[in-house]
N, C-alpha and C positions, 0 to 999 in steps of 0.2 A: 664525511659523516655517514654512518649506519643507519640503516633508516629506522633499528629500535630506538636510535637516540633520539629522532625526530618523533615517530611515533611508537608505541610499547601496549601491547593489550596488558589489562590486569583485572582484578574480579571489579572494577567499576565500568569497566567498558575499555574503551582507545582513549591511551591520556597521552599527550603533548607536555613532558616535561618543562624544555623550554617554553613553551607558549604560558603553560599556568591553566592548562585548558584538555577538557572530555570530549571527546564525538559520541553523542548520541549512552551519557551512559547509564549505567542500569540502576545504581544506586545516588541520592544525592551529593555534589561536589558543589563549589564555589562557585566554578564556572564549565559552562556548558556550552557546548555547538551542537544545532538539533538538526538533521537533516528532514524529518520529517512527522507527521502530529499522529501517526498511530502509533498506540499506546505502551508498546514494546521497545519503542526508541523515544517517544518524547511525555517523557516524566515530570511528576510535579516537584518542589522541595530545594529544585538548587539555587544558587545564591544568585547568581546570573545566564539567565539564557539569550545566544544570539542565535539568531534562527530568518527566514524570509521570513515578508509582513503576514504571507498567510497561514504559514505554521506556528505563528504564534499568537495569528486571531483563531486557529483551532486549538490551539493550546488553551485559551482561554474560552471559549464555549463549551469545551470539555471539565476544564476544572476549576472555572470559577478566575477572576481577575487578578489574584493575590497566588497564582500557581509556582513563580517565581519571585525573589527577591527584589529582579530587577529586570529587564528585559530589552533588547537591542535589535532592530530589524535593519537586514544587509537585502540587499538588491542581486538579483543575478548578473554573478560579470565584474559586481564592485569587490576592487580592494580592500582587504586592510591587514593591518598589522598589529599583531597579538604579543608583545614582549621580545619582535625580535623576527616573528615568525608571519610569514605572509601566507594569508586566507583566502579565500574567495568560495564563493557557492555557484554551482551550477545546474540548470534544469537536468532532473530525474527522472521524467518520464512518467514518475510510479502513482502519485497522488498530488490535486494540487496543493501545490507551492514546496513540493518535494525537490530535493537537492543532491547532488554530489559534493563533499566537503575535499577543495582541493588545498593541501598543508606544502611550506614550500620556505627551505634555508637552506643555504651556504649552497645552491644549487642543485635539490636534492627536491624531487615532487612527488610525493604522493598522496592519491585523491582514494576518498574512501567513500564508498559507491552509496551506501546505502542502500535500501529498494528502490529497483529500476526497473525500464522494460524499455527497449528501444523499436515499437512500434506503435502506430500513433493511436492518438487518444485525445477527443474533441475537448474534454474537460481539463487536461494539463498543459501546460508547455511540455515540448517534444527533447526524449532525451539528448543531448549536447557528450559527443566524445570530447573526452579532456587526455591526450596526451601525456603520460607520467613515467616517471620508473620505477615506481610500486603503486600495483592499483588492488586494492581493497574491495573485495566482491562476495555479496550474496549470493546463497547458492542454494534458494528455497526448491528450486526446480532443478538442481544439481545433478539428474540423471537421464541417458541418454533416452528414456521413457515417456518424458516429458518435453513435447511437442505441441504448442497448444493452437499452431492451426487458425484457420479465419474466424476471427469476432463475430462475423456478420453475418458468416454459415449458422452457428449456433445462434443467433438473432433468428435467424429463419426456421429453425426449429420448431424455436417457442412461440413462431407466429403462427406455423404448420398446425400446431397442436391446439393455440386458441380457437383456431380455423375451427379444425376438427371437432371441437370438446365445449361448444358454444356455451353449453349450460354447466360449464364448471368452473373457478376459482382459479386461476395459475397466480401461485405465491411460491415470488422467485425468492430465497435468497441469497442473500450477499453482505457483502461490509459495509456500513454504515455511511466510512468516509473513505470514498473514490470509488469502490465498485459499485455502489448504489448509482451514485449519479454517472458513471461512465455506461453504465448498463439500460441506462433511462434515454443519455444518448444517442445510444448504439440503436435503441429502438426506433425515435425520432430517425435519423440515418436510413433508417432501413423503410421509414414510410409509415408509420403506425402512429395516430395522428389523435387517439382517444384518450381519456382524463388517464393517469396511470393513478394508483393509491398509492399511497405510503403509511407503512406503520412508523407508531408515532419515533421511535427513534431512531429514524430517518431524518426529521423533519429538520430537527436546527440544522446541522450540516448541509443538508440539501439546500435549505434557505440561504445559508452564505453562498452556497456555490451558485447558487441565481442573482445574489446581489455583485458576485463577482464577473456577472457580464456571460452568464454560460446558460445558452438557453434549453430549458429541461420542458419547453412547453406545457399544456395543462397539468398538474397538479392535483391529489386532495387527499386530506388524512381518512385511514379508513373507521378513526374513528365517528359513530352517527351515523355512519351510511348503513340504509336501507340494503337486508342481507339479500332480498331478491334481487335489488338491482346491480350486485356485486358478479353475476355468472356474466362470464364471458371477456372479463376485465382480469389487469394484471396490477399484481401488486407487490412493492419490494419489501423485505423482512428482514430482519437478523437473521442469518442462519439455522440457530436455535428456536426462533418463535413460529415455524411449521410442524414445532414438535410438542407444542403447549397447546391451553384450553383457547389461545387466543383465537386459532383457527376454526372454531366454533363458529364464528358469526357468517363466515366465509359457504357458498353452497357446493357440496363435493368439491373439497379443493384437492388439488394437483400440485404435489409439491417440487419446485422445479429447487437448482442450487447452481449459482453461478460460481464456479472455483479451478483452477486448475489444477486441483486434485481430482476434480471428476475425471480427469483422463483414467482412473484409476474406479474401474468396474465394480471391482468387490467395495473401494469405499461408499460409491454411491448405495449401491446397496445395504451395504450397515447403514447409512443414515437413515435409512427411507424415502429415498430422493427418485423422483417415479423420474422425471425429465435430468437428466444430467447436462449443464450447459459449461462447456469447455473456452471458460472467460476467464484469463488473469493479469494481473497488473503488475507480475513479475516477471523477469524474464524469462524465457525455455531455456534447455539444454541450449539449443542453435543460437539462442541470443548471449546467453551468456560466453560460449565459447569464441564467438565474432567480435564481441564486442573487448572480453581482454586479448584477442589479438589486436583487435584497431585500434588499441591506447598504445602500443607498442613501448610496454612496458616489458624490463628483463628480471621482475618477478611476484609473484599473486599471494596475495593474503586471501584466505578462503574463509569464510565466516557464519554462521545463524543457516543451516541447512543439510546437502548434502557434502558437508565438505571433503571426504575422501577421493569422492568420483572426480572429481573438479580437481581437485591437486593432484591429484593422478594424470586425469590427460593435461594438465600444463609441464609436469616433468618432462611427460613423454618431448615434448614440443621444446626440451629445451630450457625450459624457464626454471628459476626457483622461484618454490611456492611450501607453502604452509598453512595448515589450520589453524586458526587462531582458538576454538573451542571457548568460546566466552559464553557463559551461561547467560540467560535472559531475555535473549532475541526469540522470535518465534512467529507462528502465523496469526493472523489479524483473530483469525476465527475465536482464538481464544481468550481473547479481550469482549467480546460484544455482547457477553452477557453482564459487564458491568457498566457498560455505557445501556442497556436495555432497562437497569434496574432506574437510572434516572427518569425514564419518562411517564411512568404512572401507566403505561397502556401495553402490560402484561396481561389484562385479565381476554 
């Protein structure tokens, strides 16, 4: 078997002919496999979504109970069988209850990666190498520029700098769901033990990831709070809401941005991002080239990224590989102004 026959990109995403079944796709079909709940791969409107229990209790905090037809939760690790075609989901690393969707007939395995990062992270289960002979890989951080270095270093940054700046505002942001709370984490971790705020569309997500047993310590929305007693404190944002009137309430705020695009100087500066912190929840170059070597896999499906640089050095290596160029995948960033419009606490 050819592994297009197993798996085939098309303008709906990765379809499983024989299965009857999509990974993660961009327009609605019948049936769906979602690897994970931000909003570039897990979509409202299809007939059936099987997904883990917690990608599709953020499926539904996101869009409401009725986002799917019908809806199926798989465990990591568990079995099953799709028309024929053996499935399983494995930890991703990237966000909780994030997966690698591994597809598997007539002897032929290929796992398609989804977002990942194979370095750890207190709020997810830890990436799981899955073994294949086509492994399907994101390639957001697809160049060799992109190195993103210790979490914990740039933790210390932003602690350096509240140190420093007692009487100002630092509003970090971030993505709503997993870097917010891996960032809140990382702070805890590192010893910083004060109420952290959150803008309000923070909140629902944060809150599940607290009932999911992941401790994010004190808490509080920054809506009602007293603007004096805001200096000196941190607080997570959308990305976008340090560029609105909401920052008004905040005193001299300091607009920090957790992303792995801050590696990249001149973008922080087009934001207006005074602190740049070098936090992400995808892989680096070094991660992604490790990791499709230790699937030992003899060839790479490159996807939602840079994908030339990355099928370039896996030729060189040997492998075949190919871009899949499937329109619709993309960075978190550019979803989070429509999860912000839901919470009423733009102003």
């Amino acid at each position: 078997m050819r592994p297009e026959d197993l798996l085939l990109p098309t303008t709906s995403g990765l379809c499983c002919k024989p299965g009857g079944f999509h990974i993660d796709p961009t327009r609605p079909v019948e049936r769906a496999l979602i690897t994970h709940g931000h909003s570039d791969h897990a979509r409202p409107g299809h007939g059936h979504v099987l997904a883990t229990p917690e990608t599709l209790d953020i499926m539904r905090l996101r869009y409401g109970e009725n986002f799917a037809g019908s809806t199926q939760a798989i465990r990591y690790g568990e079995p099953m069988a799709i028309n024929g075609v053996r499935v399983s989901f494995h930890p991703a690393g990237h966000v909780l209850g994030s997966a690698q969707i591994r597809v598997e007939r007539d002897g032929l395995r290929i796992v398609a990666s989804g977002d990942y990062k194979n370095v750890a992270d207190p709020t997810c289960a830890p990436f799981e190498l899955v073994p294949c002979d086509v492994f399907i890989t994101e390639a957001t951080f697809g160049l060799p520029v992109f190195r993103h270095g210790e979490p914990l270093h740039e933790i210390g940054k932003l602690l350096k700098s509240v140190s420093l700046f007692p009487e100002r505002a630092h509003l970090v942001g971030a993505y709503s769901l997993g870097k917010a709370q891996r960032v809140i984490a990382l702070l805890r971790q590192a010893g910083y033990e004060q109420t952290i705020y959150l803008h309000g569309a923070m909140e629902t997500i944060t809150d599940y990831y607290v009932s999911r047993g992941i401790d994010l310590g004190p808490l509080a929305l920054v809506r009602g709070a007293d603007k004096a007693n805001l200096a000196g404190t941190i607080t997570l944002c959308p990305p976008s809401a340090s560029k609105d009137l909401w920052t008004r309430r905040f005193p001299d705020p300091l607009a920090c941005f957790a992303s792995g695009w801050m590696r990249v100087r001149a973008r922080a500066r087009q934001g207006g991002t005074e602190l740049p912190l070098v936090i992400s929840d995808h892989a680096d170059w070094d991660g992604l080239t490790a990791t499709i070597a230790a699937t030992g896999a003899s060839e790479v499906w490159v996807t939602h990224g840079q994908e030339d640089a990355l099928v370039h050095w896996a030729t060189q290596r040997g492998l075949r590989a190919r871009p899949l160029d499937i329109v619709g995948y993309g960075d978190e960033e550019e979803h989070e102004a429509a999860d912000r419009d839901d919470t009423g606490d733009s102003a």
